[in-house]
N, C-alpha and C positions, 0 to 999 in steps of 0.2 A: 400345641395340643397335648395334653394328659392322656393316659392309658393309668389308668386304677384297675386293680387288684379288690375285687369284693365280694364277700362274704354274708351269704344268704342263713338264714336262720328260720324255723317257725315250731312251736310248738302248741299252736291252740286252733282248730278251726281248721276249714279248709285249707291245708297247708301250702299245697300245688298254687293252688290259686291267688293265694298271698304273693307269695313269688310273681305269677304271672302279670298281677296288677304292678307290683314295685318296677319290675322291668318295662312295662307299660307304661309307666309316671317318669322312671328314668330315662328312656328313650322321649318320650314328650320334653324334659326338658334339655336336650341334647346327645345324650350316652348314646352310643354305638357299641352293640352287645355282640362283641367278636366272638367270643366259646364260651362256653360255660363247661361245667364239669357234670356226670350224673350225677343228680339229686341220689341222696344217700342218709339213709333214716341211721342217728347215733343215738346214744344214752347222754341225758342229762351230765354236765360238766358235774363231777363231785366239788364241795364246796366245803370249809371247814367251818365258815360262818353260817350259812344260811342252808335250813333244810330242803333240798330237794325232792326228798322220796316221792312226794307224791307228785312230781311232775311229770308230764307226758314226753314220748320219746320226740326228738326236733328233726327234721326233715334239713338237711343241709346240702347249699352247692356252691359253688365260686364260677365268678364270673369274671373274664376280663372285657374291660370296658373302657374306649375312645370318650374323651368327653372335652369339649372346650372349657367348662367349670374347673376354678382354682378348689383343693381340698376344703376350704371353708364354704366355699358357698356349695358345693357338691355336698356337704355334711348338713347345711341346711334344707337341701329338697331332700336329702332321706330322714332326715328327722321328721318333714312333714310328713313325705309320705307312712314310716312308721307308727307316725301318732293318729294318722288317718285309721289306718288297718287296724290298729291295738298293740299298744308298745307302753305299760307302765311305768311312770318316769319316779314315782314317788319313789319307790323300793327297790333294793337289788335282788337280779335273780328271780325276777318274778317270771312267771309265765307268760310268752309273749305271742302272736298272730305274728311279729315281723319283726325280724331281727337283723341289719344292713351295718357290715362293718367292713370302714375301708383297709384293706392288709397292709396294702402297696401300691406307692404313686410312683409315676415315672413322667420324662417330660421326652416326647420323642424328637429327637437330633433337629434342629433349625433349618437342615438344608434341606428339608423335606419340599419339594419346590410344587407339585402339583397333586390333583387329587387322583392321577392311575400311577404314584410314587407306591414303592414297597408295603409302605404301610397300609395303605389304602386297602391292596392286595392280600393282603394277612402276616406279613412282617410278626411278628411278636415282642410281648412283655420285654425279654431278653434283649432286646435292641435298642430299650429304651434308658435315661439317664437316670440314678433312682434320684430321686425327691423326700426329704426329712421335712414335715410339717408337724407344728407342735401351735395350737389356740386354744387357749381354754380347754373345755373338756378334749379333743379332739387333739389324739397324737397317732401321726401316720410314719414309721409303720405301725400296726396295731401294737398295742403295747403284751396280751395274750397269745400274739401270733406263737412265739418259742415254744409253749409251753401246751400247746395244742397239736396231739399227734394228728388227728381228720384233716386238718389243715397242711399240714407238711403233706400227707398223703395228697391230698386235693395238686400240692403247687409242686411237686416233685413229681408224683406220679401222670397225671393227667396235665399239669401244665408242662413239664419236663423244665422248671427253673431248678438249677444245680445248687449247692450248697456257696460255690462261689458267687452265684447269681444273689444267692438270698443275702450272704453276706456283706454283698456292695450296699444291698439299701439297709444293715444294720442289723440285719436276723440270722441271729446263729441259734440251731433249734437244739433244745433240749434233748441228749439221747436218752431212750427209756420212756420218755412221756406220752 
């Protein structure tokens, strides 16, 4: 079983409810939605390609999530779902209804022998093996993870992963960012 690390986003439309649908669709196809963090309204990511200004502020939260899905095929039910809600594929940086980015995969220990085991119980992220997935567009850990301060807040403060936790699965975060 996988435990992901993910990363909610919305900037257009009822935001709350984007969320509440994707977790809906994620759970219908397996996800077990262990904690998530408070939803926490940021400022548009500054960009030196593409103008922002006039984008709406995005509504962000992280979630950690049980799922039997390998990172490829979990990347294909949130693409769908994404493209379901409103996720513009043509262009970067557009304005999006939903935005579902995997941070961090983990695979938890083998000996996990039944389902009233630790994990079951609420065990955490921290217990689990990390996992380096790279297909196509899709590289897990995020590849923006470093360089996004909300994020580190998100998995330091409210998940309590340590600097050494991030580093096992390959993230060492940018100070100042």
């Amino acid at each position: 079983m996988f435990r992901y690390i993910l990363a909610f986003g919305s900037n257009l439309g009822d935001r709350a409810a984007h969320f509440d649908v994707a977790q809906e669709r994620l759970t219908a196809a397996g996800g077990i939605f262990l904690r998530e963090t408070p939803r926490v309204v940021t400022a548009p990511l500054p960009s030196l390609e593409h103008d922002v200004s006039a984008h709406e502020a995005y509504l962000n939260m992280v979630c950690e999530v049980r799922c039997p899905l390998a990172p490829d095929i979990l990347y294909e039910a949130i693409v769908s779902i994404e493209d379901a809600l409103g996720h513009p594929r043509g262009l970067a940086w557009q304005p999006r209804a939903l935005d579902v980015d995997i941070l961090l995969c983990g695979l938890e220990p083998v000996c996990v022998p039944q389902r009233n085991d630790a994990f079951s119980r609420g065990a955490d992220f921290r217990a689990c093996l990390p996992v380096r997935f790279a297909a196509g567009t899709l590289r897990v850990p995020h590849h923006g993870l470093p360089s996004r301060a909300f994020l580190r807040d998100f998995l330091q403060r409210d998940f309590a992963l340590s600097d050494e936790t991030l580093a096992a699965h390959g993230i060492v975060f940018v100070r100042g960012a």
